[in-house]
C-alpha positions as CSV (number, residue, x, y, z in Angstrom):
1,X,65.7,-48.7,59.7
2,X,66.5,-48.8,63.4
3,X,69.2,-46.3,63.1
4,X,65.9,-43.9,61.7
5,X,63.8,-45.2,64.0
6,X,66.1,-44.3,66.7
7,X,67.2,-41.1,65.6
8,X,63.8,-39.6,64.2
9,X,60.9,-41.1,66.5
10,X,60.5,-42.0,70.0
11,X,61.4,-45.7,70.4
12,X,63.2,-46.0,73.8
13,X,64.2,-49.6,74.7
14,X,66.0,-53.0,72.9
15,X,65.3,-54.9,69.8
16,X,66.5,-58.1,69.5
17,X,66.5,-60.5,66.5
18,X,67.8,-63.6,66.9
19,X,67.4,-67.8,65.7
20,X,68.1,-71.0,67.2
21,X,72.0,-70.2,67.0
22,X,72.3,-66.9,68.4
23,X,71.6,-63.4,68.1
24,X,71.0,-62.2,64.5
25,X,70.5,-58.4,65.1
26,X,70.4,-56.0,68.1
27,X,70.5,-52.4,69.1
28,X,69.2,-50.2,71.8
29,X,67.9,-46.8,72.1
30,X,67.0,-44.6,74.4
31,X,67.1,-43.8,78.0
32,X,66.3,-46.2,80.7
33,X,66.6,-43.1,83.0
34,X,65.7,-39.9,81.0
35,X,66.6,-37.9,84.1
36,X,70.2,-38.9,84.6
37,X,70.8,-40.1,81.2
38,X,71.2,-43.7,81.6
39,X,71.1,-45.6,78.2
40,X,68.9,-48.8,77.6
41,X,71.1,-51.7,77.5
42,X,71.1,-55.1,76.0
43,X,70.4,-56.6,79.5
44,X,68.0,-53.9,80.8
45,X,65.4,-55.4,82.1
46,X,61.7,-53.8,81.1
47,X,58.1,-54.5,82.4
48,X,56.1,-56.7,79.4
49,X,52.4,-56.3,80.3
50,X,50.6,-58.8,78.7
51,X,53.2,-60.6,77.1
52,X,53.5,-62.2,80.4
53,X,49.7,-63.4,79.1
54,X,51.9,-65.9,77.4
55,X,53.6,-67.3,80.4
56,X,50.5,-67.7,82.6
57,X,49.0,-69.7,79.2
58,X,52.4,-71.8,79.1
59,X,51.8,-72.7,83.0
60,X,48.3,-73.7,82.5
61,X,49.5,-76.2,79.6
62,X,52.0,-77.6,81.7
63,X,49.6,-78.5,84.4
64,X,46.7,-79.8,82.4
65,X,49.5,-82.2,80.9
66,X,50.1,-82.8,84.8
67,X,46.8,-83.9,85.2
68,X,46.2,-81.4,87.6
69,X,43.4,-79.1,85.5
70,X,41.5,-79.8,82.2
71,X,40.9,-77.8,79.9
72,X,36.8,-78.5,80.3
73,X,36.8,-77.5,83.9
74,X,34.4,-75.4,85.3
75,X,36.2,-72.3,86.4
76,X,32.9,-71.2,88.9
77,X,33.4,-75.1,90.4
78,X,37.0,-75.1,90.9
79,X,37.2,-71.6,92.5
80,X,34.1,-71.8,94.2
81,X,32.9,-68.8,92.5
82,X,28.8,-69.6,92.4
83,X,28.0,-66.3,94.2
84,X,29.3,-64.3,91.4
85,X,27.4,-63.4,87.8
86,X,30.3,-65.7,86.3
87,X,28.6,-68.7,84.5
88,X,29.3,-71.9,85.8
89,X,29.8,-72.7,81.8
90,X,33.0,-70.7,82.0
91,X,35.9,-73.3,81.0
92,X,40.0,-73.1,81.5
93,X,39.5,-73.4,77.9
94,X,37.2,-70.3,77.3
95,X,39.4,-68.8,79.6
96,X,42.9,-69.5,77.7
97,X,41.2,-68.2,74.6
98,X,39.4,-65.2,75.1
99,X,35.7,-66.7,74.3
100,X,34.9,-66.9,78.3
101,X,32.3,-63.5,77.5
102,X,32.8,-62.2,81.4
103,X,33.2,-59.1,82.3
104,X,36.7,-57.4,83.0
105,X,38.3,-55.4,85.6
106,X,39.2,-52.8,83.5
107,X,36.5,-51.9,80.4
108,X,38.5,-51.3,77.3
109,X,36.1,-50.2,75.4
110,X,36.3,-46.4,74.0
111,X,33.0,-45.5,75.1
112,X,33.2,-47.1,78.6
113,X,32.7,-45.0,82.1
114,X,34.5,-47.5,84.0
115,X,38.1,-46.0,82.2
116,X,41.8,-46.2,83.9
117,X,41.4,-42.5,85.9
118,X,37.8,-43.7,87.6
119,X,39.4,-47.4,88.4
120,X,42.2,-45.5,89.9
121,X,39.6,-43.1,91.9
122,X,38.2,-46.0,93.4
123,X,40.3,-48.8,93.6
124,X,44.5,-47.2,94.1
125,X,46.4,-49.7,92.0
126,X,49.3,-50.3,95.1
127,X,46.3,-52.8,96.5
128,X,45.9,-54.7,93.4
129,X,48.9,-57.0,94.5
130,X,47.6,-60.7,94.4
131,X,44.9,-61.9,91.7
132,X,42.6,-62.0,93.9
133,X,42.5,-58.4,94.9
134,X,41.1,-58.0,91.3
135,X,38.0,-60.0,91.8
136,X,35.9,-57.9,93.4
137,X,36.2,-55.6,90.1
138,X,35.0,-57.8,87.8
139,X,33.1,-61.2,89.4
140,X,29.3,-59.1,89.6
141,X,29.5,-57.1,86.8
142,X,27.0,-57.8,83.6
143,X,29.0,-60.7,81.6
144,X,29.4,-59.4,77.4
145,X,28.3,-62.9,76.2
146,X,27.5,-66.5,76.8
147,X,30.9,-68.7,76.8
148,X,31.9,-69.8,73.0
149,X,29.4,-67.3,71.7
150,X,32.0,-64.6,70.8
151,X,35.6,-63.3,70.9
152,X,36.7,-60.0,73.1
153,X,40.3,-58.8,74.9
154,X,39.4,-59.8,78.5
155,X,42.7,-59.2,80.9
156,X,40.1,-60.8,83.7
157,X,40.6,-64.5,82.3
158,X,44.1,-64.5,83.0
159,X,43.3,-63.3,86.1
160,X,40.9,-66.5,86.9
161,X,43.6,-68.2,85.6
162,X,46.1,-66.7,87.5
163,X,43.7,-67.8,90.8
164,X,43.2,-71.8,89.0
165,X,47.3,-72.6,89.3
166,X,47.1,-71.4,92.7
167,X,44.0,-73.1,94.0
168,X,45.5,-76.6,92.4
169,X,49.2,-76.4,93.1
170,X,48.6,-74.5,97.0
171,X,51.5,-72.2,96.1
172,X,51.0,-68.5,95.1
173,X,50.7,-67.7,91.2
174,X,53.8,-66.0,91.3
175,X,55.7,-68.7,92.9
176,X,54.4,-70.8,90.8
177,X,55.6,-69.3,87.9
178,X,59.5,-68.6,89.2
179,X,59.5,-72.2,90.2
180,X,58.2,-74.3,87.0
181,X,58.8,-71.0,84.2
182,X,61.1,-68.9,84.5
183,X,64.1,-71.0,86.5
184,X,64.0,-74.3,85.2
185,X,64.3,-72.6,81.3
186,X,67.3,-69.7,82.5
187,X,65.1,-66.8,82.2
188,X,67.2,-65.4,85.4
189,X,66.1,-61.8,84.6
190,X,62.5,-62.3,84.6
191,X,60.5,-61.8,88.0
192,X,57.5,-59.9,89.5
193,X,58.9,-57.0,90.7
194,X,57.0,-54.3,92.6
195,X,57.3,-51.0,91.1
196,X,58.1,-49.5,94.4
197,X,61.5,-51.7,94.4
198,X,64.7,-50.0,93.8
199,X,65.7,-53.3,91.6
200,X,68.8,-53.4,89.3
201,X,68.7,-52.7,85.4
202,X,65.4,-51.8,85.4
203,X,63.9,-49.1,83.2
204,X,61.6,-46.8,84.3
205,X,58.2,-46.3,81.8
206,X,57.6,-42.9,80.1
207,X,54.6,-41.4,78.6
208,X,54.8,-38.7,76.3
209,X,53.5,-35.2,76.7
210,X,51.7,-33.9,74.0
211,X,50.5,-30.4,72.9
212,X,47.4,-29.4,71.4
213,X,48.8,-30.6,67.9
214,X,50.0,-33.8,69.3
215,X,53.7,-32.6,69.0
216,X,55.7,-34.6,71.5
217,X,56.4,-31.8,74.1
218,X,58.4,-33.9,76.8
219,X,57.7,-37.0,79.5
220,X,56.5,-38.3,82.2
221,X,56.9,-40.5,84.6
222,X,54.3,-44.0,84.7
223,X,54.6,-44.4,88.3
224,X,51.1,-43.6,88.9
225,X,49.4,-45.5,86.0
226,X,50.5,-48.9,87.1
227,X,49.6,-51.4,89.1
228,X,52.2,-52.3,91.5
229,X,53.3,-55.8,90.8
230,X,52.6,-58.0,87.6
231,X,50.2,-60.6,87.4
232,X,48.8,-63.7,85.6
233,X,47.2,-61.5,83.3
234,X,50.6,-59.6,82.4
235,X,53.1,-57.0,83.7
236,X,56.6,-59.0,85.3
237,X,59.6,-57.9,84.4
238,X,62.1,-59.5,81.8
239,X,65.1,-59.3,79.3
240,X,64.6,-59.4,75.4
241,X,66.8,-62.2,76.1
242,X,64.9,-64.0,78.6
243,X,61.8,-63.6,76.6
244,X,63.3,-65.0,73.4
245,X,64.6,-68.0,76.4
246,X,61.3,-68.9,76.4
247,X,60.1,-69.0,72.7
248,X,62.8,-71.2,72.1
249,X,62.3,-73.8,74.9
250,X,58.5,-73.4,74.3
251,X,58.6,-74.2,71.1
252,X,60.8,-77.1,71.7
253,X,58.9,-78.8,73.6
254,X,60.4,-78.3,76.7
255,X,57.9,-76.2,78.4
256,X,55.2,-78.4,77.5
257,X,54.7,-81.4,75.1
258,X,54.9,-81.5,71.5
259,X,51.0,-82.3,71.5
260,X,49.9,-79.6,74.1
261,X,52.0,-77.2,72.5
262,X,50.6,-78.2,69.2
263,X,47.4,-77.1,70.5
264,X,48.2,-74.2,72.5
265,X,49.7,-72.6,68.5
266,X,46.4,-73.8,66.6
267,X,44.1,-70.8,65.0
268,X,41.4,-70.9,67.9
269,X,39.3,-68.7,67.4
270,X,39.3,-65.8,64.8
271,X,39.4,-61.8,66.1
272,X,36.1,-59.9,65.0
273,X,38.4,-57.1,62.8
274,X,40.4,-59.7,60.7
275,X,40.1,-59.9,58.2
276,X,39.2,-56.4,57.1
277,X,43.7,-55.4,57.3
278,X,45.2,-57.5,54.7
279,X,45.6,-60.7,57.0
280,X,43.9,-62.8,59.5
281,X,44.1,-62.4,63.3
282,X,43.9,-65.3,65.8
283,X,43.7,-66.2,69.5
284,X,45.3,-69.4,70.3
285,X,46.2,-70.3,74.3
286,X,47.6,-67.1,75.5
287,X,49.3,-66.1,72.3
288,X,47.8,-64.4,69.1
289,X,48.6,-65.5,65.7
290,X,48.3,-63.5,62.2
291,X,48.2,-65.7,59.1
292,X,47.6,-64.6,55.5
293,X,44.1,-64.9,53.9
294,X,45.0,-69.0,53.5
295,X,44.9,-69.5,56.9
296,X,49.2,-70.2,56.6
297,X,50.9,-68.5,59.8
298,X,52.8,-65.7,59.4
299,X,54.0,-65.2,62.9
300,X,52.7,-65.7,66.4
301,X,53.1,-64.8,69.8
302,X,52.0,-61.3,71.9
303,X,52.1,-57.7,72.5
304,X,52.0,-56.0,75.7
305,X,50.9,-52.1,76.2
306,X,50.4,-50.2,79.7
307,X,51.1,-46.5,79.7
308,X,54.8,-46.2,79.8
309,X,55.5,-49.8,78.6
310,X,55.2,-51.5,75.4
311,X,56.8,-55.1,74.2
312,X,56.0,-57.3,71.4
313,X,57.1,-61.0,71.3
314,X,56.7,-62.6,68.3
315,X,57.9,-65.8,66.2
316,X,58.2,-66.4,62.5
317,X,57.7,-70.0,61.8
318,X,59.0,-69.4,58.0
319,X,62.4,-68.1,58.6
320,X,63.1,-69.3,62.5
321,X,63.4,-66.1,63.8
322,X,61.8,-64.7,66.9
323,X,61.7,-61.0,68.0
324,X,61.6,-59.5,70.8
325,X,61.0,-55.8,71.4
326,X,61.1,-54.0,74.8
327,X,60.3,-50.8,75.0
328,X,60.4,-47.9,78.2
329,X,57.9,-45.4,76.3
330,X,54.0,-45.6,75.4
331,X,53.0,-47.6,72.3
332,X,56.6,-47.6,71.1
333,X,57.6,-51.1,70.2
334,X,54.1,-51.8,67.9
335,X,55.1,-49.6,65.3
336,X,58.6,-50.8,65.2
337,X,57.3,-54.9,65.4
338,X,55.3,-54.1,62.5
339,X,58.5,-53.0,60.3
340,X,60.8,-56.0,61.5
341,X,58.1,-58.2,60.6
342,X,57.5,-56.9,57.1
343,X,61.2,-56.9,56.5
344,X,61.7,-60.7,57.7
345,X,58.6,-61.9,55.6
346,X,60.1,-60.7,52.7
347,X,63.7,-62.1,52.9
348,X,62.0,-65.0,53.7
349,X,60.1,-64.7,50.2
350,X,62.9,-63.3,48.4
351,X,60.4,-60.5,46.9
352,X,58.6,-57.8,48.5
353,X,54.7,-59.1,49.2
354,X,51.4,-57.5,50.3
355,X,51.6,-56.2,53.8
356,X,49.8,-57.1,56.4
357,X,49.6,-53.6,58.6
358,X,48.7,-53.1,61.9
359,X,45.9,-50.9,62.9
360,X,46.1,-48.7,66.0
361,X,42.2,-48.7,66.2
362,X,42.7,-52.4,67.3
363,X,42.0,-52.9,71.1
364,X,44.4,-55.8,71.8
365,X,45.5,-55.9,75.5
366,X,47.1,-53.4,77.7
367,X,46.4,-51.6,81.0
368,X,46.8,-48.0,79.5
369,X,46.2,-46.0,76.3
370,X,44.7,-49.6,75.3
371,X,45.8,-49.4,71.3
372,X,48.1,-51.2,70.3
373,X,49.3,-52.4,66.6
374,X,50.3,-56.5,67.0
């Protein structure tokens, strides 16, 4: 399958299939520098978008269970946010789960007027740095709900969230996150790293060019479609073996405690289009999980799309594996996550079973094209 996929379509990046002893499968494809020629490699290090949503989610945890935040804290209170249309009835817990109703920096929506080109009109993405530069975007506009009432895609919770670990532990988010996430667990390839940087190993994001017909007609180059360094709400830079790092001490315990973790993996809050495809969608803390119509998980974890980037991180509880797919092209590694997934379910259940597809009408978190199949 990847040899076809690799061959026929335009995946560009690494898959990586692997279990608690090692790696199971992997293969690369594509061009990490389509002008020189400079193959993806096993240790090519990609940008993950909201994957990283995980991470923040993981940090969070790990300081609740510090006592320094709970879970029921006012977000307004603790960031002294009263002057804003925020409601003071916004939790860390609304926030972690998508149910907070407030507004985002960026409207996802199809019919919106506040799209990627007129944010970049207004706002040029090289000063969106800190989370706090991202404030002003969001904190006065018209909130979509009350807290609890509803479920929708918010990238502007992460960023509160992003702004909470910093306000309680005095250190910046991203310090924060190299200190107590990604050193203490060997993710050594996984950083914020501007995109200005001339870093090592580091693929650069493509975007197709289409013709009327939607033909692929060549690429481009995502430099100006991104903001220039990750965040809390997605968008450092990582390995698929750092990101599989990670599942596995996460789901250890390591990262957090069994009971916290416990927690952070339960079926929150169910997505408004499940279960219409075949299967049920869920948010839990920072992570989505898909289960069949039972309510029985299937896999969880997250997917990550900005224009040029795509990545999917997931975890099948069934047969132990975890994937990790990171991809240098637009909305390349959905479709390809959606095919390793129906090929693990069914060695798992030694017969083929009912699919459970993707749909790439689902708006699930990115910073681009904003479609993504999970």
């Amino acid at each position: 399958m990847l040899d076809r996929v690799c061959s026929d379509e335009p995946f560009s990046g690494v898959a990586l299939v692997s279990d608690d002893q090692g790696d199971v499968f992997v293969r690369c494809c594509g061009y990490a520098n389509r002008s020189w020629k400079v193959p993806n490699r096993r240790d090519t290090r990609f940008r993950i978008a909201s994957v990283g949503k995980m991470h923040t989610a993981a940090a969070v945890l790990q300081l609740v269970e510090r006592g320094f935040l709970s879970l029921d804290r006012s977000i307004v209170e603790l960031l002294g946010l009263e002057d804003t249309r925020i409601s003071h009835k916004v939790t860390v817990r609304h926030l972690l789960t998508m149910t907070s109703g407030i507004a985002d920096w960026i409207d996802e929506s199809p019919t919106s007027s506040w799209n990627w080109n007129v944010l970049k009109r207004k706002h040029p993405l090289y000063l969106l740095k800190e989370s706090s530069d991202h404030l002003p975007l969001f904190a006065n506009r018209k909130p979509r709900f009350s807290p609890g009432e509803d479920w929708d895609y918010c990238n502007a919770n992460f960023v509160l969230l992003g702004m909470a670990i910093e306000k309680v532990t005095g250190i910046r988010y991203t310090d924060y996150m190299r200190q107590n996430i990604f050193g203490p667990y060997g993710m050594t390839d996984t950083d914020f790293l501007p995109t200005d940087s001339a870093a090592d190993r580091v693929a650069e994001g493509y975007i197709p060019i289409l013709d009327d017909d939607r033909k692929l007609t060549g690429w481009k180059s995502n430099v100006y479609d991104l903001t220039i360094e990750g965040g809390a709400d997605g968008g450092s830079t990582s390995t698929a073996a750092d990101l599989l790092r990670f599942s596995r001490f996460l789901r250890r315990g390591k990262i957090i405690g069994a009971d916290l973790l416990k927690d952070m993996l339960a079926l929150k809050v169910e997505m408004p289009f499940s279960p219409r495809i075949g299967c049920r969608w869920w948010y839990g803390y920072g992570v989505e999980i898909v289960s069949d119509m039972e309510g029985r998980i299937i896999r969880w974890g997250h997917g990550g799309e900005e224009a040029g980037v795509s990545c999917r991180l997931h975890h099948y509880p069934k047969s132990g594996l975890d994937v990790a797919i990171m991809g240098n092209a637009t909305e390349c590694a959905g479709p390809l996550g959606m095919r390793i997934g129906e090929i693990i379910e069914n060695l798992a259940d030694g017969a083929p079973k009912v699919k459970c597809p993707g749909n790439k009408n689902i708006k699930v978190g990115s910073q681009a094209l904003r479609k993504q199949s999970l």
